[in-house]
TIFIRO-808757 format. One record per residue (C-alpha): residue number from 1; x, y, z. Coordinates in Angstrom, 3 decimals, padded with zeros to 6 digits, m for minus. Example, Ala and Ser with C-alpha at 12.3 -4.5 7.8 and 13.67 -1.06 7.14 Angstrom:
// residues 2
REC / num / east / north / up
REC / 1 / 012.300 / m004.500 / 007.800
REC / 2 / 013.670 / m001.060 / 007.140
This chain:
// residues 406
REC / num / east / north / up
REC / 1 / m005.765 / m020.177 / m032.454
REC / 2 / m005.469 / m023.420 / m030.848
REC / 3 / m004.801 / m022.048 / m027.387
REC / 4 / m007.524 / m019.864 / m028.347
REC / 5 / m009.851 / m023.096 / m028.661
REC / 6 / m008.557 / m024.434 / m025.358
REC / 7 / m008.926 / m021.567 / m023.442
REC / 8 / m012.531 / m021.787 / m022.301
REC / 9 / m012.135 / m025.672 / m021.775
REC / 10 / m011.251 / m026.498 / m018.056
REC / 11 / m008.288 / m029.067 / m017.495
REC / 12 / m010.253 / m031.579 / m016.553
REC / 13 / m012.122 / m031.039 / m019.813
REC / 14 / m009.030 / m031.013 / m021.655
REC / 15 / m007.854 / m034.093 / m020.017
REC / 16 / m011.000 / m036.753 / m021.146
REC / 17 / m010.775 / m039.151 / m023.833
REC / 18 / m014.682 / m040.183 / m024.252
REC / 19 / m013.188 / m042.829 / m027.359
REC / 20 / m010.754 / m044.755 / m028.875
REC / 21 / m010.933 / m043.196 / m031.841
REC / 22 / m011.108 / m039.623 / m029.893
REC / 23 / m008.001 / m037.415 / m028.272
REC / 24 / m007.886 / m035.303 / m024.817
REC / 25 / m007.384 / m031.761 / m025.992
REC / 26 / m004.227 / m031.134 / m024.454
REC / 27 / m002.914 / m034.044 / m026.412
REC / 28 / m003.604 / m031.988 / m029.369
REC / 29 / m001.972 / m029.174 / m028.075
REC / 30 / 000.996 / m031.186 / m027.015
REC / 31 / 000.780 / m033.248 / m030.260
REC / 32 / 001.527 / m029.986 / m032.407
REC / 33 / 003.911 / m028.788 / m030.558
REC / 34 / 005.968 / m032.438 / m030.224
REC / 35 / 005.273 / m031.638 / m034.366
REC / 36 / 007.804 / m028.710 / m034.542
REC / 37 / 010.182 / m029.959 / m032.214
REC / 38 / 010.443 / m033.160 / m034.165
REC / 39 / 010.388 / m032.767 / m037.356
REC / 40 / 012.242 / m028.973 / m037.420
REC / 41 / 013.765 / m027.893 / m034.043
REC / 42 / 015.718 / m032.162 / m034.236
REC / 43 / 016.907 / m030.800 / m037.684
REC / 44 / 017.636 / m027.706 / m037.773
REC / 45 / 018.228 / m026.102 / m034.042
REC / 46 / 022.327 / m025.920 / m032.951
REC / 47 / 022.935 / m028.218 / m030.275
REC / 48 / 019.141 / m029.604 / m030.104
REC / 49 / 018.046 / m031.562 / m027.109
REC / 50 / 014.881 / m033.013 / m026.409
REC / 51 / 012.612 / m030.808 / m024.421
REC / 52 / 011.396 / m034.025 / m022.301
REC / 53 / 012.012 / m037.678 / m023.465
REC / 54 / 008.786 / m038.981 / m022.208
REC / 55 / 006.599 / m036.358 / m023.814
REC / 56 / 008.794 / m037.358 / m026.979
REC / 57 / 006.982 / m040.668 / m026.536
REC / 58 / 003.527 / m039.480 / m025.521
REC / 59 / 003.127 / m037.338 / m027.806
REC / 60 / 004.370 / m039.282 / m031.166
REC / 61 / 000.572 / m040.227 / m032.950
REC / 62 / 001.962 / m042.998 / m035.217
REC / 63 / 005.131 / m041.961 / m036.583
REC / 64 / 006.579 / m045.404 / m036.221
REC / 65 / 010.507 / m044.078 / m037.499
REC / 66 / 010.279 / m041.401 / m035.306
REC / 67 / 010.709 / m043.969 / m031.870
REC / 68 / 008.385 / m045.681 / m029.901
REC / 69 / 004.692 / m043.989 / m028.918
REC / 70 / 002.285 / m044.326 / m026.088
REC / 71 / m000.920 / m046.575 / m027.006
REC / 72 / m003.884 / m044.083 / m028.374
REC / 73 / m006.577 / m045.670 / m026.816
REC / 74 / m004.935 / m045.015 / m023.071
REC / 75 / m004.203 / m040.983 / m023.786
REC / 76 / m007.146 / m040.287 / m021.350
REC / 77 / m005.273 / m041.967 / m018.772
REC / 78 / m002.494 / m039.243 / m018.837
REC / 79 / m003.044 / m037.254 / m015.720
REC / 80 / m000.184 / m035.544 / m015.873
REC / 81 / 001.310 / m033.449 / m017.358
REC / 82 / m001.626 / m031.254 / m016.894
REC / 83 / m002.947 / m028.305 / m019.242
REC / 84 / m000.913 / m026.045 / m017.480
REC / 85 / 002.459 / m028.272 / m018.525
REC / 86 / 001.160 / m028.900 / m021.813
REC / 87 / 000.897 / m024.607 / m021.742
REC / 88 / 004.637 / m024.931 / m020.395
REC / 89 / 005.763 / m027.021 / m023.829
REC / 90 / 004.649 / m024.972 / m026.486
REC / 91 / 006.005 / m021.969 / m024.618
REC / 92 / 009.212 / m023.469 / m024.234
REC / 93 / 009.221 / m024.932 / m028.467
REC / 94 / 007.263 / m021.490 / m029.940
REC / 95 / 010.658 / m019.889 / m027.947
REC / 96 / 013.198 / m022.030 / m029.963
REC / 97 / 011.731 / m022.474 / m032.955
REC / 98 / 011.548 / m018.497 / m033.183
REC / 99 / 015.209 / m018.352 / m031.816
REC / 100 / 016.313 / m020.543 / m034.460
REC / 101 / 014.171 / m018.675 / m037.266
REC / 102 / 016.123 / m015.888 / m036.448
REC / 103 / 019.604 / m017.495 / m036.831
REC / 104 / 019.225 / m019.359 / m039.843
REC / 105 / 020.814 / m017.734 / m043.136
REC / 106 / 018.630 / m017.787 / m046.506
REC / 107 / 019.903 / m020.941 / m047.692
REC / 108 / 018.623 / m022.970 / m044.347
REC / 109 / 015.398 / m021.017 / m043.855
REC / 110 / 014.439 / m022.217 / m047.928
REC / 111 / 014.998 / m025.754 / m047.134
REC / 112 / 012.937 / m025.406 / m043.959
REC / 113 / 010.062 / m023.777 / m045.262
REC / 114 / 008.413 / m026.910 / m046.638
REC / 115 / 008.603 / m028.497 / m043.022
REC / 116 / 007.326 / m025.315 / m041.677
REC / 117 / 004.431 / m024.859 / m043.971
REC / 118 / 003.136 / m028.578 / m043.437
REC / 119 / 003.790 / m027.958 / m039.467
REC / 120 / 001.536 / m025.554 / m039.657
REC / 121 / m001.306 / m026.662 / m041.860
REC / 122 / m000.511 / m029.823 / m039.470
REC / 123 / m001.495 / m027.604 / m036.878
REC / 124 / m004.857 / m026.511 / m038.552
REC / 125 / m005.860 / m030.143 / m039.121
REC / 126 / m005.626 / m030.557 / m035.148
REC / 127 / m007.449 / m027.209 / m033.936
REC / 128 / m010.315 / m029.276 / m036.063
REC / 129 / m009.808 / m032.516 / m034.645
REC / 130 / m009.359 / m030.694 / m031.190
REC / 131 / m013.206 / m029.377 / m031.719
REC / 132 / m014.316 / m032.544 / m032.926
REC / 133 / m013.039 / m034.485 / m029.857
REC / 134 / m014.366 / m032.056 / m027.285
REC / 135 / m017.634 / m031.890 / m028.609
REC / 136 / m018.069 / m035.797 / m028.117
REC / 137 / m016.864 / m035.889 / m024.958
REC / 138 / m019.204 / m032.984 / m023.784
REC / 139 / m021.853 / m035.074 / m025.460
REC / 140 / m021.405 / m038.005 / m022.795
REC / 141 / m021.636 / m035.068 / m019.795
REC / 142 / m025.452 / m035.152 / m017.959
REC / 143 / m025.050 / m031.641 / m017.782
REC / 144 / m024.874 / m030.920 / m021.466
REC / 145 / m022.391 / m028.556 / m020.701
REC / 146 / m022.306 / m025.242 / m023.592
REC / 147 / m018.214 / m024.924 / m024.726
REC / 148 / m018.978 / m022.113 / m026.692
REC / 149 / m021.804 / m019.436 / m026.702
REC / 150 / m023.434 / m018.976 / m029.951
REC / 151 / m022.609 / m015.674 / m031.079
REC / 152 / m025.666 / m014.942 / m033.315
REC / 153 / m029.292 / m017.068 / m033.631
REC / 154 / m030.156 / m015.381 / m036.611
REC / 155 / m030.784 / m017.453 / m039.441
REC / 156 / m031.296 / m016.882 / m042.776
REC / 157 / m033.823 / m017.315 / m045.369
REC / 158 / m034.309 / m021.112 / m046.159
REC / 159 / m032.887 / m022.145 / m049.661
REC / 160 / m034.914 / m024.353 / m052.238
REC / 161 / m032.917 / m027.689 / m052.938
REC / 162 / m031.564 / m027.088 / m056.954
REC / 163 / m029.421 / m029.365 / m059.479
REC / 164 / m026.596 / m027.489 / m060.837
REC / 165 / m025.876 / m029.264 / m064.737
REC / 166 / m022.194 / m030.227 / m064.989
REC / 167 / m020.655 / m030.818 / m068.195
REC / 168 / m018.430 / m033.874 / m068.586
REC / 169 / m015.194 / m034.374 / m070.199
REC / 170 / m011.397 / m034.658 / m069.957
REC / 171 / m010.424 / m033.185 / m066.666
REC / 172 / m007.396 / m032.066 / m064.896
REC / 173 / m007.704 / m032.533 / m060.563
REC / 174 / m005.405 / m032.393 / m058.371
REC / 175 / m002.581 / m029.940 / m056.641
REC / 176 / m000.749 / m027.708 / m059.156
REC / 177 / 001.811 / m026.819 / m056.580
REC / 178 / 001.347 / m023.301 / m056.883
REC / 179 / 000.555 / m023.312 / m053.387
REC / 180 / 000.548 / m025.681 / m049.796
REC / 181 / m001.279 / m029.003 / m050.683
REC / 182 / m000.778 / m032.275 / m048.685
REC / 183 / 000.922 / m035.086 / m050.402
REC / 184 / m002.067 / m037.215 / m051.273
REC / 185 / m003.347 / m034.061 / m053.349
REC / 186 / m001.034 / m034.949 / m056.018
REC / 187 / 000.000 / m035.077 / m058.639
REC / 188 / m002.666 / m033.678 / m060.706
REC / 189 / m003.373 / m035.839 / m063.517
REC / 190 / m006.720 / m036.245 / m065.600
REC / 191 / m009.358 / m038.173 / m065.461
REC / 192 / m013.040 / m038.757 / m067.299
REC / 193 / m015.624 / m037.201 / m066.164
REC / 194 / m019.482 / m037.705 / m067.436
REC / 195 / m022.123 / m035.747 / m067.483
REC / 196 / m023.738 / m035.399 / m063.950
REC / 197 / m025.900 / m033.304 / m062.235
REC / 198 / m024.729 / m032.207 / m058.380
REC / 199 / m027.587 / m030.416 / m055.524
REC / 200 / m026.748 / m026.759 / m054.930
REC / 201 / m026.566 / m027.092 / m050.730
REC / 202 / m026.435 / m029.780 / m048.629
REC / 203 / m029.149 / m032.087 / m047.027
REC / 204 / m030.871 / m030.593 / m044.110
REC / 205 / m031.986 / m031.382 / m040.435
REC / 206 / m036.078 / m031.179 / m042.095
REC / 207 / m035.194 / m033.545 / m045.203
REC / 208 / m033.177 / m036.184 / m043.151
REC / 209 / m036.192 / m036.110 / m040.504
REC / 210 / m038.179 / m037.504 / m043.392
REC / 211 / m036.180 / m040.156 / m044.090
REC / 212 / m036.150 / m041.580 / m040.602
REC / 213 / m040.082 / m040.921 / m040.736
REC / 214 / m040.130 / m043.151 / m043.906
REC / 215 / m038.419 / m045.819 / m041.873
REC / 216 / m034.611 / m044.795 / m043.350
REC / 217 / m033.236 / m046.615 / m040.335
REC / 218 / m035.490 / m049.982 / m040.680
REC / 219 / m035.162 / m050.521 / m044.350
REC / 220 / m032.535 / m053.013 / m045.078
REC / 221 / m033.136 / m052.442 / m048.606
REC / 222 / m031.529 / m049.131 / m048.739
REC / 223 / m028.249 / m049.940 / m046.511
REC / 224 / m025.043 / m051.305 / m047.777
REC / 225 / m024.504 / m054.909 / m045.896
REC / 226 / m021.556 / m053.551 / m043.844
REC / 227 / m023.729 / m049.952 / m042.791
REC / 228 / m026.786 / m052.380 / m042.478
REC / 229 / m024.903 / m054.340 / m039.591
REC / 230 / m024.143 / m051.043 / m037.842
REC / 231 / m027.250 / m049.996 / m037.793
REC / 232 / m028.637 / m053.185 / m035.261
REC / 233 / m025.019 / m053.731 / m033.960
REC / 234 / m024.960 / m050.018 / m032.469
REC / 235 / m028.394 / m048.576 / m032.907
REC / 236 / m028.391 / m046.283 / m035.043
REC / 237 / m031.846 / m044.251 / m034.993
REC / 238 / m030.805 / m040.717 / m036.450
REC / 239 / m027.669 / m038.937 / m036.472
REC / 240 / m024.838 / m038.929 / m034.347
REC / 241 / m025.720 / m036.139 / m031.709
REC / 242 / m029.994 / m036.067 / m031.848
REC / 243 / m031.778 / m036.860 / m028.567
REC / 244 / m035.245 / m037.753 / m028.548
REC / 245 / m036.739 / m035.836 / m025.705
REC / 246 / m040.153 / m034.769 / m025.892
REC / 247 / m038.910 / m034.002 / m029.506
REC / 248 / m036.156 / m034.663 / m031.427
REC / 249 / m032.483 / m032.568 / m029.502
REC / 250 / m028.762 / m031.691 / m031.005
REC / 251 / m025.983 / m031.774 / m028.850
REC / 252 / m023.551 / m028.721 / m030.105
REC / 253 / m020.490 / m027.224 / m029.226
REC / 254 / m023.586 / m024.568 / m028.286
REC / 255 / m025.080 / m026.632 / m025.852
REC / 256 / m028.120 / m029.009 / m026.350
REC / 257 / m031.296 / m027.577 / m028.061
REC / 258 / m033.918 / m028.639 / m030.574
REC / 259 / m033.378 / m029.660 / m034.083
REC / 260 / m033.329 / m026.587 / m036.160
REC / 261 / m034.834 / m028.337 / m039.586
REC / 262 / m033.177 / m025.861 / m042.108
REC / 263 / m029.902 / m026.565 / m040.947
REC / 264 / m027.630 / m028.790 / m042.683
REC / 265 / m027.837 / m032.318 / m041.014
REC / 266 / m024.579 / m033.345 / m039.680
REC / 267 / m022.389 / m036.265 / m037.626
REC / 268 / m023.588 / m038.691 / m040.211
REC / 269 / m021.175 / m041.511 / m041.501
REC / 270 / m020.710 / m042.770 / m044.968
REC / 271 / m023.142 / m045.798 / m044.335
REC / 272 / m025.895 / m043.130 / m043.743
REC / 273 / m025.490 / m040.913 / m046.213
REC / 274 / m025.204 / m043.599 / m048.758
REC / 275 / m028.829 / m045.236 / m047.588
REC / 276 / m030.173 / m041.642 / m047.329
REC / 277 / m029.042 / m041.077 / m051.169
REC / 278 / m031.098 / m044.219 / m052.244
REC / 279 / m033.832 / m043.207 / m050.591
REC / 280 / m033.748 / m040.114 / m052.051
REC / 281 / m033.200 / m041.385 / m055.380
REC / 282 / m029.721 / m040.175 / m056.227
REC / 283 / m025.988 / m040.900 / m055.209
REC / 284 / m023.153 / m039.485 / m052.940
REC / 285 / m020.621 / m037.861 / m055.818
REC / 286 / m017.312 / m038.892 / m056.691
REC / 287 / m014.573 / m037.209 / m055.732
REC / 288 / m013.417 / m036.099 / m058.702
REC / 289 / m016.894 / m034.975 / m059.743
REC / 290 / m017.224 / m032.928 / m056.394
REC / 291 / m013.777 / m031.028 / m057.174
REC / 292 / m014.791 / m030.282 / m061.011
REC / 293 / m018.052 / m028.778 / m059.434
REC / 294 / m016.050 / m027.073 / m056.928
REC / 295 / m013.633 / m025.179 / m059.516
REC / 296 / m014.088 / m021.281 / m059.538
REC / 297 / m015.899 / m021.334 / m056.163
REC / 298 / m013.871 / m018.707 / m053.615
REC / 299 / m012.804 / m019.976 / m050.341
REC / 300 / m010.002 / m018.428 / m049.652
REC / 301 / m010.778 / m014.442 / m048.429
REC / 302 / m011.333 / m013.693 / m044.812
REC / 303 / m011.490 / m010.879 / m042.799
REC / 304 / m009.343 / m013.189 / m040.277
REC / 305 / m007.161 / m016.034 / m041.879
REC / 306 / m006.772 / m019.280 / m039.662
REC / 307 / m009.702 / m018.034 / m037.883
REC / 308 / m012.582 / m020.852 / m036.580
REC / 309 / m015.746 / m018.487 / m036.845
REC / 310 / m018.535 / m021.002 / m036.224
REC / 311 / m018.937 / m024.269 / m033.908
REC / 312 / m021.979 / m025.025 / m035.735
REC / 313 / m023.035 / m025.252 / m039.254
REC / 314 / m025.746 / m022.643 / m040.571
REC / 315 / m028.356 / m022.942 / m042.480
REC / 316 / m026.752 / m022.289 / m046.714
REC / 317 / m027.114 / m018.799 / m047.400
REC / 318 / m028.322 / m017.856 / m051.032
REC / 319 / m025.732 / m016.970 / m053.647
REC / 320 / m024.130 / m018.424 / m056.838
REC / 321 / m022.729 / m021.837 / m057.927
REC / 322 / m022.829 / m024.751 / m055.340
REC / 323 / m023.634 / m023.682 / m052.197
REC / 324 / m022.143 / m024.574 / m048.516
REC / 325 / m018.985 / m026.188 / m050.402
REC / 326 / m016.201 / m025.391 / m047.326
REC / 327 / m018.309 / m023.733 / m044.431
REC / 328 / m020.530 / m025.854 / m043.353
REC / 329 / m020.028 / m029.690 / m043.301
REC / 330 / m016.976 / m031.999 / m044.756
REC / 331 / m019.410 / m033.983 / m047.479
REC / 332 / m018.856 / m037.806 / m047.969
REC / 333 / m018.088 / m038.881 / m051.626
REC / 334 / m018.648 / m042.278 / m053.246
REC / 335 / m014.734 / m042.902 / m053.643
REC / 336 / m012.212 / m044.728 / m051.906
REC / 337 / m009.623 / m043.058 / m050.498
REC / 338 / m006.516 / m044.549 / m052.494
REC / 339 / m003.327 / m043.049 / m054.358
REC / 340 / m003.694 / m040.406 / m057.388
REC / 341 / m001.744 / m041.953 / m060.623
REC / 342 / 001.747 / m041.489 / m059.956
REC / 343 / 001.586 / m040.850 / m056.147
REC / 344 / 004.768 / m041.701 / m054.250
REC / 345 / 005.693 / m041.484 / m050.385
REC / 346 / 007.752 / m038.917 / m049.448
REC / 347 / 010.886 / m040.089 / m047.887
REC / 348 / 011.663 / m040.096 / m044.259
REC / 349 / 008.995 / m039.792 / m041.583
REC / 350 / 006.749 / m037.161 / m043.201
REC / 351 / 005.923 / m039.975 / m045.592
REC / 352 / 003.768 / m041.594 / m042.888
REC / 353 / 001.436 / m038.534 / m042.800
REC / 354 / m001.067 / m039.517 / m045.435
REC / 355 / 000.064 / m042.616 / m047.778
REC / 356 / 000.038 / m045.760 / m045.277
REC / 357 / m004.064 / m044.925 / m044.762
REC / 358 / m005.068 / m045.657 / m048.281
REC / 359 / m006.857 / m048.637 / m047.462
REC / 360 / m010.878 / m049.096 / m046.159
REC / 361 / m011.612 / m045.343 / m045.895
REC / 362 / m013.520 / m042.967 / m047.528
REC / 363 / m012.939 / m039.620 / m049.184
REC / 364 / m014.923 / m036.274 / m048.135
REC / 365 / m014.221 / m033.101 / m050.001
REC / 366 / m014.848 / m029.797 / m048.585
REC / 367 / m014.198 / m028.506 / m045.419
REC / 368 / m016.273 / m027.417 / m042.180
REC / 369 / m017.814 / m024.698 / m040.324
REC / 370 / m014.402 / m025.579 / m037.717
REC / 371 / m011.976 / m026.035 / m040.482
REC / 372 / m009.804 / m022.803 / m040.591
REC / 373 / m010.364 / m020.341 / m042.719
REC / 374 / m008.507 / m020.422 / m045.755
REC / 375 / m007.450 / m024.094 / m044.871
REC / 376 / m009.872 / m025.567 / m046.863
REC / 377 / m009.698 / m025.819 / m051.080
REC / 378 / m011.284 / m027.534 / m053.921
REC / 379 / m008.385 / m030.467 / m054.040
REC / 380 / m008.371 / m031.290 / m050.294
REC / 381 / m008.574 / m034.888 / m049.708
REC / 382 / m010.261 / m035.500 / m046.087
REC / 383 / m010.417 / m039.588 / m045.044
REC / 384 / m012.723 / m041.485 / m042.620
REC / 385 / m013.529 / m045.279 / m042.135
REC / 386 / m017.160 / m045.076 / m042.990
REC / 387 / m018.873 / m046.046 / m039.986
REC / 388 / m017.060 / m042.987 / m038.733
REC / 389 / m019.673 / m040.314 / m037.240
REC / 390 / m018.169 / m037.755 / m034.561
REC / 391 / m016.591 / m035.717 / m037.987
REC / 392 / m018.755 / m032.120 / m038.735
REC / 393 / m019.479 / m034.670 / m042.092
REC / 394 / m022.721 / m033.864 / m043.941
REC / 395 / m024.477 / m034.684 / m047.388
REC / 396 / m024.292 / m033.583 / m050.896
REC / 397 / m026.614 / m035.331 / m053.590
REC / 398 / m025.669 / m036.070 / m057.155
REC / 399 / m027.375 / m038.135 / m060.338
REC / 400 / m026.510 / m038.339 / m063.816
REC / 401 / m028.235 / m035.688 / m066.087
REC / 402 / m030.564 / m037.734 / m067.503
REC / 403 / m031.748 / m039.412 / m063.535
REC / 404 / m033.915 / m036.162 / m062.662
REC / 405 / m035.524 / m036.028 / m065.801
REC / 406 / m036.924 / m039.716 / m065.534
């Protein structure tokens, strides 16, 4: 899947870094791969030797135990090794780590499989990221280039905004370990929950137009002081991607074209869908009140596991239950990103993968119309810095019970 995501992207494409914050896609690719060699084929191959020292450097993201790593900001600067290298390397570690699958007796393979499953699922995360990247640095192209043809304009049937009525309580959240979660989805413990009521699909393109025609972006009043100063320090007029050009334009991973209004509004950060709650009268959940909402709800089936199957997020299609929860936008929550009760690093370098961010970000449950299928589930924890905007991140209203009815 992820060379399948590179494949229409040219190598100079795949060689921009548009931000700081942003990665060339053959980085990803490389990154992935650099994953498996480092973390598995160090450990576990027979007479293991490093498949190129420098790209053992280059591609380290910010494993600080694992060695030295080149500065993130200056990954666009990379020239070389090219796509077709990059290609080259994940040949050459897909080879050995299948070779050394092969050898390994029962007992080895079981102590692997952790590593292997969080490789992979490591891999996931990145395919998203990789999309995510790409489209903002085909946003700063005159050309407004189209990565990927949209495969069908149908849309369907707009969906009246609803409250679904969620009993409080005593709750249980978290991984159960019956199956792959990261580490920062556990250890399920409980927690209180009150009485809340939580919108049945997400904010649209049409609804957030309204705000910014009621002034959402000039109305102090409705910003938190920190989202406030973004919004003169940078700018901000509407979200992330709309042009104003004889009407209000979207760049996509589709190409540039008008605002469709019944389509979920997206490439907003924290700061904006916190202002756009007040205005609206409500709140941004919790996180823990987005996961009890989101128990029961399938995610899981498809006809094609792993697969990305939109570049885009669609307008919510009718149906039971709380709409749009893992196929359309990653929704930003009112919590902090910090440790469950009880968390603990993990020892050794995977304990760098999650724990040493739980500080100044923000949590958003869900998953996106480019999160894999089957990635996504009700106690995923995804984490931004809230000024943070080039994410598929969208909105998802919630009040107490008794708010609607005053």
């Amino acid at each position: 899947m992820t060379e399948r995501l590179a494949e229409p992207l040219s190598a100079e494409d795949q060689t921009v870094q548009s931000m700081p914050d942003s990665s060339p896609t053959k980085w990803h690719r490389g990154h992935v791969t650099w994953f498996f060699e480092a973390f598995i084929l160090a450990q576990f191959e027979e007479g293991f030797r490093v498949h190129n020292p420098v790209y053992w450097t280059l591609f380290n993201s910010y494993y600080e135990s694992m060695g030295p790593r080149h500065p993130r900001p200056e990954r666009g600067v990379v020239s070389r090794p090219g796509s077709r290298e990059v290609g080259d390397y994940r040949r050459a570690v897909d080879d050995r780590m299948h070779d050394m699958l092969d050898r390994l007796d029962e007992d080895r393979r079981r102590i692997l499989a952790p590593l292997l499953d969080l490789g992979l699922n490591h891999e996931q995360q990145h395919q998203e990221l990789l999309l995510m990247d790409i489209a903002h640095v085909l946003s700063r192209n005159p050309l407004r280039p189209v990565a990927y043809p949209e495969p069908d304009p149908a849309l369907p049937a707009p969906v009246e905004q609803a409250w679904l009525d969620v009993d409080g309580g005593v709750v249980e959240i978290g991984a159960d370990g019956s199956s792959f979660a990261f580490d920062n989805e556990q250890p399920r413990h409980r927690a209180l929950v009150e009485p809340f009521r939580i919108a049945r699909r997400l904010v649209t393109n049409g609804e957030w137009r309204a705000f910014m025609d009621d002034g959402g972006y000039e109305r102090p009043e409705l910003w938190l002081s920190d989202g406030w100063a973004r919004v003169r320090q940078e700018g901000w007029r509407a979200p992330l991607y709309w042009i104003e050009d004889d009407g209000w334009h979207e760049h996509t991973l589709h190409g540039t074209r008008p605002v469709r209004m019944d389509e979920p509004v997206v490439h907003v950060s924290h700061y904006e869908a916190d202002a756009y709650a007040a205005w609206a009268g409500a709140r941004l959940p919790t996180e823990t009140e987005w996961e009890v909402a989101a128990m029961g709800l399938a995610h899981e089936p498809s006809a094609d596991p792993g697969a990305i199957t939109s570049h885009h997020p669609r307008p919510a299609m009718d149906g039971p239950g709380m709409l749009q929860a893992y196929d359309a936008c990653w929704q930003w929550t009112s919590s902090a990103y910090l440790p469950y009760p009880g968390f603990r690093v993990a020892d050794g370098a995977v304990g760098e993968y999650n724990g040493k961010f739980m500080s100044g970000q923000m949590v958003l449950r869900g998953g996106a119309c480019v999160t894999p299928r089957g990635h996504a589930r009700s106690t995923y924890r995804n984490f931004f810095p809230p000024q943070c905007r080039w994410m598929f991140s969208g909105v998802r209203l919630a009040t107490a019970v008794d708010a609607r009815d005053a």
